[in-house]
Each structure stands twice: as C-alpha cells, then as structure tokens.
C-alpha positions as CSV (number, residue, x, y, z in Angstrom):
1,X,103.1,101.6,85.9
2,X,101.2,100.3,83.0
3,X,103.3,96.8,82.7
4,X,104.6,96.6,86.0
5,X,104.4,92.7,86.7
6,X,102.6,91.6,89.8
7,X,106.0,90.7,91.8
8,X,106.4,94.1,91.6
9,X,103.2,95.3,92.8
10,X,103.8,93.1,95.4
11,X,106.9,94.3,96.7
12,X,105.4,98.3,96.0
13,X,102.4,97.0,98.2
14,X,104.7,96.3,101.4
15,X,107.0,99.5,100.5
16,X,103.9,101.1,101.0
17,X,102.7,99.1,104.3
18,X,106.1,99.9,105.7
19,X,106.0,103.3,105.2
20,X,103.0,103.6,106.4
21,X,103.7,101.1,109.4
22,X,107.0,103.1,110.0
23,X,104.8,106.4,110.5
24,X,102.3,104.5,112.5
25,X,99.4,104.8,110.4
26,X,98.5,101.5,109.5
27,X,99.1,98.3,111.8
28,X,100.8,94.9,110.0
29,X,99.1,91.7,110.5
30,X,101.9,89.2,110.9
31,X,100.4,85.6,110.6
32,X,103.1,83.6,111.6
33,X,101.6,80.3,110.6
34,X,102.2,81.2,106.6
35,X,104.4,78.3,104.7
36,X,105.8,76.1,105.3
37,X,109.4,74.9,107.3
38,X,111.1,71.8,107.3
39,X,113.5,70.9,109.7
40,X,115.5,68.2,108.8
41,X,112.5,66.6,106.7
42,X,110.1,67.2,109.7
43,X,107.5,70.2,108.8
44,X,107.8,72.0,112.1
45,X,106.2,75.7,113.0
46,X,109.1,78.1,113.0
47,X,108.3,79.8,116.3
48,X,108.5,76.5,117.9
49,X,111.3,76.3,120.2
50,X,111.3,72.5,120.8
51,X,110.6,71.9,117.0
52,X,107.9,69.2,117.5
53,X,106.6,67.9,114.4
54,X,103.3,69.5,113.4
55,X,100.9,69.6,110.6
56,X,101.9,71.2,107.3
57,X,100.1,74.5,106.8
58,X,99.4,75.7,103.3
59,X,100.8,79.1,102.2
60,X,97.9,81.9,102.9
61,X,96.2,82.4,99.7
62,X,93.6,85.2,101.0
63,X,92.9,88.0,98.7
64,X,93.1,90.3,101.8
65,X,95.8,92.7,102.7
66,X,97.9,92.4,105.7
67,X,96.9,95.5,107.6
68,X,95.0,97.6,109.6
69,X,94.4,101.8,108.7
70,X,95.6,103.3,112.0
71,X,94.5,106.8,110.8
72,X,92.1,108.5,108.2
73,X,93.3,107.0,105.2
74,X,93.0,110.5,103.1
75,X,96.7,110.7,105.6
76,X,98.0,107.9,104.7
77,X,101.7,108.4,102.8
78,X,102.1,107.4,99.0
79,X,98.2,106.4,98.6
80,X,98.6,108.1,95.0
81,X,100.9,104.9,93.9
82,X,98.2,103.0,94.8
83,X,95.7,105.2,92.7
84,X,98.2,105.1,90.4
85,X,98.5,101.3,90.2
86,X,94.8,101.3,89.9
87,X,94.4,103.7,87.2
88,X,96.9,102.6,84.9
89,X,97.8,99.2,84.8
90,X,97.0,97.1,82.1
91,X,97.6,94.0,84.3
92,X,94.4,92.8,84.7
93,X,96.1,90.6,88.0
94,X,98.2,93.8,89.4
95,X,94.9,96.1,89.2
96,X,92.9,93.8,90.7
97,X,95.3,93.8,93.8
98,X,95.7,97.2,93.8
99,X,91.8,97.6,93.9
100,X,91.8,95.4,96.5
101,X,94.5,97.3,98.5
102,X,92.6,100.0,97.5
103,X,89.7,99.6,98.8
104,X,90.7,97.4,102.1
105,X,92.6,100.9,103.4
106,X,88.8,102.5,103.2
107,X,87.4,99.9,105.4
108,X,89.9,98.1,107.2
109,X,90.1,100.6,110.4
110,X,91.3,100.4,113.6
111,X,88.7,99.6,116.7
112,X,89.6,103.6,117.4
113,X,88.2,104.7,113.8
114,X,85.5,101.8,113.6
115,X,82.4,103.8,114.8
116,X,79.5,103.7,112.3
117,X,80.4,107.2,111.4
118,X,84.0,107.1,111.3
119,X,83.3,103.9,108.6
120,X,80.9,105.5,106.4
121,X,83.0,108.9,106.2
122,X,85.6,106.9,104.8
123,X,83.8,104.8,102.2
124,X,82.0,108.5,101.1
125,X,85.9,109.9,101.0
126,X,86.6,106.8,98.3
127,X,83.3,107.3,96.4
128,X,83.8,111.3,96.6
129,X,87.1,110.8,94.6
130,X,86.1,108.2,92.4
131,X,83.5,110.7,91.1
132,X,85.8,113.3,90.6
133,X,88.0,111.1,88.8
134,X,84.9,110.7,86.1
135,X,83.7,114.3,85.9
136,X,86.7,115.9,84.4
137,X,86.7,117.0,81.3
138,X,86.4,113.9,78.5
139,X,87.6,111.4,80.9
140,X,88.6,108.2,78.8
141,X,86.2,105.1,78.6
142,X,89.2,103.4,80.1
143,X,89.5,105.4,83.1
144,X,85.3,105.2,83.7
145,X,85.9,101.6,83.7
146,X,88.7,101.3,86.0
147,X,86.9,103.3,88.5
148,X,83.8,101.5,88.6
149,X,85.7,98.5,89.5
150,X,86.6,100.7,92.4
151,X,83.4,101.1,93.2
C-alpha cells in the first residue's frame, strides 16, 4: 500500500464502490455527460440516439467521489482498505484521494440517513476512531500527521 500509484487507488476505489453498490450500501452517481465522443469527427453525447452534434464537454475533474452511503458507513464492506490507503501511503496524490474518499462516506448520506442526528453521529464515528488511532501506545509522528489530515 505504501507505493501503490494513483491508477491503482483509482481502480481499488471503484472495487470498493462496487462492492459496496453490489450489497446495496452505497448508491453510484453515473454522470453520463463525462468525456468526450466523437462520431465520425462530430463530438456528439453518447446517449444521443439521433447523434446531433453538441457541445464538447470536458472530462469531470471534481475532487468528489461518485457515491452516495446508503447505510451507516461503520457497515460499509472493505472500509479498512480505505483506512489502509490513508494510513500508509506515501503518495502524497493517492492519500489525498483516499482522505477524500474517506471522509465523503462520513457525510455523503442518503436523504434516509440525512437527519441532523443521523449526520453528526457519523462525523463523531470518524472523529471517535481517528482518536483512537492517536492514543495507542507511542503512536508514530507519521501516523499523528496522517490523521489530522483526516480530521
């Protein structure tokens, strides 16, 4: 995990949101808008039927994952690759975007799981472990680091 390139994280990440997606615990955004297709030199929008020219659209290039958390996300399968990820990568880009995925499955819930209270539970379930992460026993100055980036 500690050199895994960011292709790879990449791929692990949707592994992860099809497991996940599989089991019905999280919901995957599909934006089908993203790149860009050419039809015999015309840029036409794939899901167009009658392939009528269009404007090109750029590639999404937003930070933020792809999903929804359908359930508590302390039930969400294979989180701990993701911790993992986080914790040990010395890939300043792939921890960065494991963070990210990190953090968006603490607070991007479901309408179902959005009430005040269902929110901050969450956020105090990511906090709660990144504190117990820190108060072991001569945790490294690396891993104190990492985990305030988390927070």
């Amino acid at each position: 995990m500690k050199t895994l390139p960011l292709v790879g994280f990449e791929f692990l990440a949707e592994y992860w949101i099809s497991v996940n997606e599989k089991q019905h615990k999280v919901h995957k955004k599909y934006n089908y808008t993203r790149g860009k297709v050419y039809n015999y030199g015309k840029k036409v929008n794939f899901w167009d039927k009658h392939a009528k020219e269009c404007e090109e659209v750029d590639e999404d290039k937003s930070e933020d994952p792809t999903f929804t958390v359908l359930v508590d996300p302390g039930r969400l399968d294979k989180l701990e690759m993701i911790w993992a990820i986080v914790l040990e990568s010395e890939i300043p880009e792939v921890y960065t975007k494991a963070i990210i995925v990190l953090i968006h499955t603490h607070i991007s819930l479901h309408e179902a799981l959005t009430g005040v209270r269902s929110r901050s539970e969450c956020t105090k379930k990511l906090i709660a472990k990144c504190f117990e992460l820190i108060t072991v026993d001569n945790p490294s100055p690396f891993l104190i680091k990492r985990v305030i980036l988390v927070l």
